[in-house]
N, C-alpha and C positions, 0 to 999 in steps of 0.2 A: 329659148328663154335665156336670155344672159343671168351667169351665174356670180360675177362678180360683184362684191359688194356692193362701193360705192363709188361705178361710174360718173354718175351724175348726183348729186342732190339737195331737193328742196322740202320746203317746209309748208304747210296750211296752218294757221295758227286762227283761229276762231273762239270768238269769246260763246262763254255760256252764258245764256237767258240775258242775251244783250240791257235791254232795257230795263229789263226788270234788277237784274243784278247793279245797275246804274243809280238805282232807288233805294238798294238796301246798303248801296255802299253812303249815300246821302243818309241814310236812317238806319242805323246800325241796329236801333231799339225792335225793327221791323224783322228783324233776321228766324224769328222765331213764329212768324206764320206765313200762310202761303200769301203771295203776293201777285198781282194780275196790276197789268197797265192796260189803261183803256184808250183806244182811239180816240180821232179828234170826233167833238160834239159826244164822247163817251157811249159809242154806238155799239162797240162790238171790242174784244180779246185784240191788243194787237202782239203782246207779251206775257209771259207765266213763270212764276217759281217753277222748279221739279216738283214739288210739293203739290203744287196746286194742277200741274199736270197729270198729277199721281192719282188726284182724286177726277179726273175725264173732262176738264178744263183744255182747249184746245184754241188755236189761233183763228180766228175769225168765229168765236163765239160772240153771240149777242148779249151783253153784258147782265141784261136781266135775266136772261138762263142762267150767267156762270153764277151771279148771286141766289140763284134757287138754287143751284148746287151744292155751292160752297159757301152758306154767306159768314161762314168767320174769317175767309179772304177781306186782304187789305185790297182796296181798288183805287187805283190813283192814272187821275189826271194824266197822258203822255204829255214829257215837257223832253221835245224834240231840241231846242237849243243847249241842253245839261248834256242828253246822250249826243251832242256831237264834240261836245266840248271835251268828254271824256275820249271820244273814238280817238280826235286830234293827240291826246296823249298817250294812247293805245297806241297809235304809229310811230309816235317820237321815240316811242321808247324801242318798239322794233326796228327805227334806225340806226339806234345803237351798236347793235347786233351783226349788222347786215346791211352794206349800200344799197343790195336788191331786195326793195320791199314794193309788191304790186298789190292796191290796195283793190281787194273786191267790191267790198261794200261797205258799210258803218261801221261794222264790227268784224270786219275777216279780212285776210291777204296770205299773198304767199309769199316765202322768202327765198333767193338763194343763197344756199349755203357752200357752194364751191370753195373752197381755198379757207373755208371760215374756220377751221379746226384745227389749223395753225395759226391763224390771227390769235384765236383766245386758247391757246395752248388746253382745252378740250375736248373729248367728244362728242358724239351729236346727241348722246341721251344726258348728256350735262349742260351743254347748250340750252338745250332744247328746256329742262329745269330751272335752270339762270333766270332762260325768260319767262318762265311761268312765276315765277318768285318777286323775278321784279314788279311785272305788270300787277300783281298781288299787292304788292308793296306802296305804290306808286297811284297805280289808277284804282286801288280797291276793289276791282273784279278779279272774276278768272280765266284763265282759258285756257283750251287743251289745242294741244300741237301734233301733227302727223310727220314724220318724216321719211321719204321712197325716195325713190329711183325719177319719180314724175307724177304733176299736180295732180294727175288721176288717182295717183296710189294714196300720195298724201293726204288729198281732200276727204278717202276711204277713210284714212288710220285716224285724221284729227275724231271721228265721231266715236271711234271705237271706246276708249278710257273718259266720255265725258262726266259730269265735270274736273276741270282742273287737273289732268293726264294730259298724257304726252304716251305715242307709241312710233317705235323704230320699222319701216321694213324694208332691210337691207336687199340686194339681189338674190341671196341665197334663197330669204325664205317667203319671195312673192309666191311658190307654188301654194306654198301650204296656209300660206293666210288670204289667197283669194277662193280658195276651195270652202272657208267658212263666213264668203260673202255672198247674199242672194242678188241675183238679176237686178232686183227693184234701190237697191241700194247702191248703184253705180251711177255717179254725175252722169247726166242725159240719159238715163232709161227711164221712160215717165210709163204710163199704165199699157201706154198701147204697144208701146214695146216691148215690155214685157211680155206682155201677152202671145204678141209674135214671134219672140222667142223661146217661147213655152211649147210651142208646138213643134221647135224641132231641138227640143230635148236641151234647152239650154236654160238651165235651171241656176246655176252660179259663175260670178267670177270666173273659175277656172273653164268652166264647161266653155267661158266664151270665148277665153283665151286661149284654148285649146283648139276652137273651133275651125273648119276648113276657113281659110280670108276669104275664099273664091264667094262662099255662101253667104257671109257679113255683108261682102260689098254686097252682093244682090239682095239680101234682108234692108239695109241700114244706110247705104250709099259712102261715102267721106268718111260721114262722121261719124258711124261705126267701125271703120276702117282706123280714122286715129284712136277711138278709144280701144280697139284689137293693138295696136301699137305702144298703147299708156300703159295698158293692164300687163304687158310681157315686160315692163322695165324700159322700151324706148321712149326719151322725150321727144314729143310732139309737137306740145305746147309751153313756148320759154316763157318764161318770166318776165312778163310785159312792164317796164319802168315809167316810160314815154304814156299814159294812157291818153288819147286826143278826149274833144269834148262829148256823153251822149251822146247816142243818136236822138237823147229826148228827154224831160222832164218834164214832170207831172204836178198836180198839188190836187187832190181829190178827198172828198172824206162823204161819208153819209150823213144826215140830218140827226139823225137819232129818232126820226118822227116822220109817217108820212104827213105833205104835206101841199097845197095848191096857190099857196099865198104868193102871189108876184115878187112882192118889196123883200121876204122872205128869202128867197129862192135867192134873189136879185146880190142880197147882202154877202149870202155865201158865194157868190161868182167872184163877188169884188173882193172879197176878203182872200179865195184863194188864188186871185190873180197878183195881189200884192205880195201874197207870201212868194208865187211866182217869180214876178219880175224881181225879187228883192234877192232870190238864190241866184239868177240869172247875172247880176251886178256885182252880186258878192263873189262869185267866179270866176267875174272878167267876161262873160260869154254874151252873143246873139242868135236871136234866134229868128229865122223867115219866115216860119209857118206857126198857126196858132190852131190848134183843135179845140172847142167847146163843147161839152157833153152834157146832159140832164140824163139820170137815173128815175125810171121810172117805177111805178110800184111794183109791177110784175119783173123787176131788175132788168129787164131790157131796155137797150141807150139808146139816146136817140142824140148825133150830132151834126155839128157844122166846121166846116173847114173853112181857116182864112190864108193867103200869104202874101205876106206886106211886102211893099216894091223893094225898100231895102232893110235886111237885116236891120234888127231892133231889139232894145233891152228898155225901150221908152215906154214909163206907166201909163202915158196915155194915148201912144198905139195903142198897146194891148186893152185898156178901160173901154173904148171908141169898137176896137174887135170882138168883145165880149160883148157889151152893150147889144150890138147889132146882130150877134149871133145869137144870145137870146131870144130878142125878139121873133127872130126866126123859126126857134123852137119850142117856148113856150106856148101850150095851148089851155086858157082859162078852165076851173074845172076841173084837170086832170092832176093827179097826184102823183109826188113825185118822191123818191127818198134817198136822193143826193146830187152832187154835181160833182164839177171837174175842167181842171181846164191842162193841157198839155202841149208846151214848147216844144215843135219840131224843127230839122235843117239848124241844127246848132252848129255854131260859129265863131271860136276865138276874137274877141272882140278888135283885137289887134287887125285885124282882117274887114274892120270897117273900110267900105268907101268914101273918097274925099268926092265932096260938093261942090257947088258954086252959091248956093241960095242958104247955105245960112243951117240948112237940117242938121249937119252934124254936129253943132256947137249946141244944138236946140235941144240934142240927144244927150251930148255930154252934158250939159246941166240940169236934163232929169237924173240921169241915173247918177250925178252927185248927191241930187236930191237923197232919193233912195238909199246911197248910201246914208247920208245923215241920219236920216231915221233908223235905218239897222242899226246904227250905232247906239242912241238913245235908245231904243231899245232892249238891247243889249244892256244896257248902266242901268236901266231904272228898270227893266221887267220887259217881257212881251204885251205887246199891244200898250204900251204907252202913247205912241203913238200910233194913229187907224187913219186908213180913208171912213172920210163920213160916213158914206153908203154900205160898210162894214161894222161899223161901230156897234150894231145889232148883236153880231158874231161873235165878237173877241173875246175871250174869255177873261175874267174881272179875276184875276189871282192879288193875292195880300202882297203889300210888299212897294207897288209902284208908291212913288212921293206923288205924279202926279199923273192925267191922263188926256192929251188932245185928240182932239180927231185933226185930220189933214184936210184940207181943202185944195180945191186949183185956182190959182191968184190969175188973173190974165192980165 
């Protein structure tokens, strides 16, 4: 176990109650009761106050439950284009801080902080404050910061002091702070592994750190093997800056209702293949492969796989792909209570091929299209503008001046 401080270190920096704290910094007046964000079509928990977590409110709750629970919870609408808007200022400001910033997900990254404590002439539990204060400050949420030896330790410590903490753990004192973490609370110990390691007496952190490597590797393979490497203070895993595109995105949600209706069903394909293609544009990305799914009532999927000759981020490949892979899947009668479509084989758009017949420029003037409408959407509201065959969908929020649907001009 290396004893010295600070060989190496990084930071996890993780907002609390992402979205929902996103809501209260918009409605300050809300601060005073529990608050719950609902999925798209308002089906189920996709966010909670602590509060509202306190009273057994939990993520992927079905909203009419949480409202028999709790109904003096606020329940609002998830408005996915506000929480990115903040996330984007969530990272500028961790740029500040730090040229190494790897962004996880909407609301998390890691930092390196190598060489950063003589940049700002402090240490890393001042640092570490600074940015909790600003992002406070700035973006109106909170969040709590870990700082180890390596993104295993740290991504431990960020959970330890939530919300709005921050905790140091230097080389010294990995023994004694992984000794009061269990099995189940280590990135990548999910149940079954747990479990597996229960049976030979590996009950915490320490016990696993401790543990012979010979026995990891044949428990856990690799990947138990670097996290025996994370947990002792060796970095394994650097600070990825570079991140290439997915292996894949998605755009799914539940009906909120089972349901058999074709035009129905139909509406929400179209509606999430536009939300689709319009991330995929906004990104710069293509994509070769095109998965379609229908949720059935008994939650088991039923889908179809497309992949188009050449990489695409064109709305009406994908409309023409969906179209036909519906048809393939829907069976009159049969009830369904949600869908889904997911972009595979992604592809930096820069990485298109050149033509002879004319396809490429045919590409580039959809996905201008698409952008326009992001745009307009964005200024006047979402769903200002819609594909027709969605327009069913879209959620009618206060606010737009005015509202088209989209058509295809030939």
């Amino acid at each position: 176990m290396p004893l010295s401080d600070w060989p190496n270190a990084v930071a996890h920096v993780d907002a609390d109650c992402f979205f929902a704290a996103c809501e209260l910094a918009r409605s300050p007046k809300l601060r005073d009761r529990p608050v719950c964000v609902m999925s798209s079509q308002d089906a189920c928990i996709v966010a909670k106050t602590y509060d509202a977590k306190a009273a057994g409110i939990h993520t992927g709750m079905p909203v009419w439950e949480a409202k028999k629970l709790l109904p003096r919870a606020v329940y609002i609408p998830a408005d996915f284009t506000y929480y990115g808007q903040v996330s984007d200022k969530l990272f500028a400001i961790l740029a500040r801080f730090t040229p190494e910033v790897e962004v996880c997900s909407i609301d998390e990254a890691f930092l390196g902080l190598n060489g950063i404590r003589g940049l700002w002439r402090k240490n890393f539990s001042e640092i570490a404050d600074s940015i909790r204060t600003t992002v406070k400050n700035e973006a109106g949420i909170t969040v709590s910061i870990g700082i180890s030896l390596t993104k295993t330790l740290a991504k431990i410590a960020s959970d330890i002091h939530k919300p709005d903490g921050s905790m140091l753990i230097p080389g010294d004192d990995i023994p004694a702070f992984l000794a009061g973490v269990k099995i189940k609370n280590i990135p990548g110990i999910g149940r079954n592994r747990e479990a597996l390691l229960h049976k030979f007496h590996i009950f915490t952190a320490a016990d696993y750190s401790r543990a012979d490597p010979a026995l990891i590797q044949r428990l856990l393979g690799k990947s138990g093997m670097d996290l025996w490497h994370e947990l002792r203070g060796r970095p394994i895993f650097p600070v990825q800056l570079a991140n290439g595109p997915p292996k894949s995105m998605a755009r799914t949600a539940s009906f909120g209702q089972l349901s058999s209706q074709r035009d129905f069903i139909a509406a929400h394909l179209t509606h999430h293949t536009t939300r689709l293609v319009t991330e995929l544009v906004r990104k710069h990305y293509l994509a070769q492969g095109l998965s379609v799914f229908l949720t059935l009532k008994s939650f088991a999927s039923r889908a179809e796989e497309t992949r188009f000759g050449d990489p695409s981020a064109n709305i009406f490949d994908f409309s023409r792909a969906v179209r036909d892979a519906f048809a393939r899947l829907y069976r009159p009668g049969e009830l369904y209570r949600g869908c889904g479509v997911i972009a595979t084989e992604i592809r930096p758009s820069e990485e298109r091929s050149l033509d002879l017949f004319g396809k490429v420029d045919k590409d580039y003037r959809n996905e201008r299209l698409m952008a326009t409408v992001d745009t307009l959407n964005k200024k006047y509201g979402n769903h200002t503008v819609v594909m027709l065959a969605a327009q069913a969908v879209a959620k009618r929020k206060k606010g737009p001046r005015f509202r088209l649907p989209m058509f295809e001009v030939n």
